[in-house]
N, C-alpha and C positions, 0 to 999 in steps of 0.2 A: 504494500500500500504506500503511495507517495506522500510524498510531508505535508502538500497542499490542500486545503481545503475544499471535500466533496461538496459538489453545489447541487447534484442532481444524482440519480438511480443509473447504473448503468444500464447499456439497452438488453443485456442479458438478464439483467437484475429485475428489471421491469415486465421482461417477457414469461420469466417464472415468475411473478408476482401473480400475472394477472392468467396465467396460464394453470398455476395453482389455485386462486380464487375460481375459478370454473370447475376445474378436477372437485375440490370441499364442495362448492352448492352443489354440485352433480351428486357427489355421495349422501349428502346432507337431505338433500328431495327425495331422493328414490331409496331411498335405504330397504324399501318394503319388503323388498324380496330378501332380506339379510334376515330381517325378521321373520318372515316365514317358513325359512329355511330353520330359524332357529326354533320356533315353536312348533314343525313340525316332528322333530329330533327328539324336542322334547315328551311331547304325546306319543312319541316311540312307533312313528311314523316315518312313511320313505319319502322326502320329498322330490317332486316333479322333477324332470329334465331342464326344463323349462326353467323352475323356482331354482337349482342349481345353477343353470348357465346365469341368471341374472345376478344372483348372489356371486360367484364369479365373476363380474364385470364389475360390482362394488368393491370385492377383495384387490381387483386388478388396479382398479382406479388408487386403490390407497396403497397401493405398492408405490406408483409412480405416483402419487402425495411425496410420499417418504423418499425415494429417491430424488426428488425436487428439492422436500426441505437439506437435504445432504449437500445436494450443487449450490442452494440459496447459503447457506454456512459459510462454507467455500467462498462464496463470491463476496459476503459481507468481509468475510476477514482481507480477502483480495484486492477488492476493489473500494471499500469504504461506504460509507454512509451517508449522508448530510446530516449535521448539526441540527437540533430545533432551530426555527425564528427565534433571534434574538427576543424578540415583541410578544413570545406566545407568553403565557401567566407561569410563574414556578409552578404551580399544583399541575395544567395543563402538560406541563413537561416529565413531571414525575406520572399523571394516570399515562402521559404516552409511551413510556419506559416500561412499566407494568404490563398495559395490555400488548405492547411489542414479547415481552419476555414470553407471557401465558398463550401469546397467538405460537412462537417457535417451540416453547412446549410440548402444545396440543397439534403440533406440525409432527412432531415423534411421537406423542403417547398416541393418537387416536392411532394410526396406522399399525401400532407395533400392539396395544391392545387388543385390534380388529383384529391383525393377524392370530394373535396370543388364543383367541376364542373363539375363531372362524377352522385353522390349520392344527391348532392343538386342542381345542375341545375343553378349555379353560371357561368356565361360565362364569366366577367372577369377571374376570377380565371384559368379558363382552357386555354384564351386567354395567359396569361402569363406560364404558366405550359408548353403549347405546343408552344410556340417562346422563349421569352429572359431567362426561368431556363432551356429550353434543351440545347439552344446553350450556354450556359454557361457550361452545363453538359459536352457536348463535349469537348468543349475548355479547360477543366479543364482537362479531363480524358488525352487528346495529351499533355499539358504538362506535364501531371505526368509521364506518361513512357517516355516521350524525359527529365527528370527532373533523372528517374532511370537509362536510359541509361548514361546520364553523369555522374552521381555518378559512375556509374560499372566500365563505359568504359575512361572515362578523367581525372574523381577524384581520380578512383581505391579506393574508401570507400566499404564499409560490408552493405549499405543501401537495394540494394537487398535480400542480404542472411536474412536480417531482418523480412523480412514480406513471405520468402520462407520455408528455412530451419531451419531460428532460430538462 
């Protein structure tokens, strides 16, 4: 990483961003078939062809989640970051630290979870995977664009152009 001052997301940096935000809502929406696969397992049932290859495309998706968040590591430590606006509020810059830490977290636990209780047969694991790291997923995700919105539209900072156009 060079001495100088990141102004902006790399364009790699940008393209897993938003390349992973699509892979998360995708698993996030359709989860259903993960679920049914799991509640048919459970009632000691053979689920579908069908209920299997979809639950498959959610396991698939969250592989390359995880391999993404691995490259995005990589590239933060590589390429850097930008600094907050000097102008955003201290508290503003400490929740942006927090919900940045709990979003890279939940970049490695959901996936290695899903795996843990999908591949291995771990029902804790899937039990926490599918309640308290989705609804956290969510709740992370609504703050972050009502967190851009206010930066655009209240703060009038360059936070969006950051991770858009650079």
């Amino acid at each position: 990483m060079s001495s100088s001052p990141v102004l902006s997301y790399s364009i790699p940096q940008r393209l897993i961003h938003w390349l992973m935000a699509g892979l998360i809502l995708f698993n996030l929406l359709f989860a259903e078939a993960m679920e049914e696969v799991s509640e048919a397992f459970e009632d000691g049932q053979t689920p579908s062809a069908d209920m299997i290859a979809s639950a498959n495309i959610h396991a698939y998706v969250g592989i390359a989640v995880l391999c993404l968040a691995i490259i995005r590591v990589i590239l933060r430590f590589t390429h850097g970051a930008p600094e907050a606006p000097a102008d955003e509020p201290p508290l503003g810059k400490i929740a942006a630290k927090v919900a940045h830490g709990a979003f890279y977290l939940l970049f490695f636990a959901l996936p290695i979870s899903g795996a843990l209780a999908y591949y291995g047969g771990v029902g804790a694991a899937g039990g926490i995977h599918g309640g308290p790291m989705k609804l956290l997923m969510w709740i992370l995700i609504v703050v972050h664009v009502v967190a851009v919105l206010v930066h655009q539209f209240v703060w009038k900072t360059t936070v969006a152009q950051r991770m858009t156009k650079g």
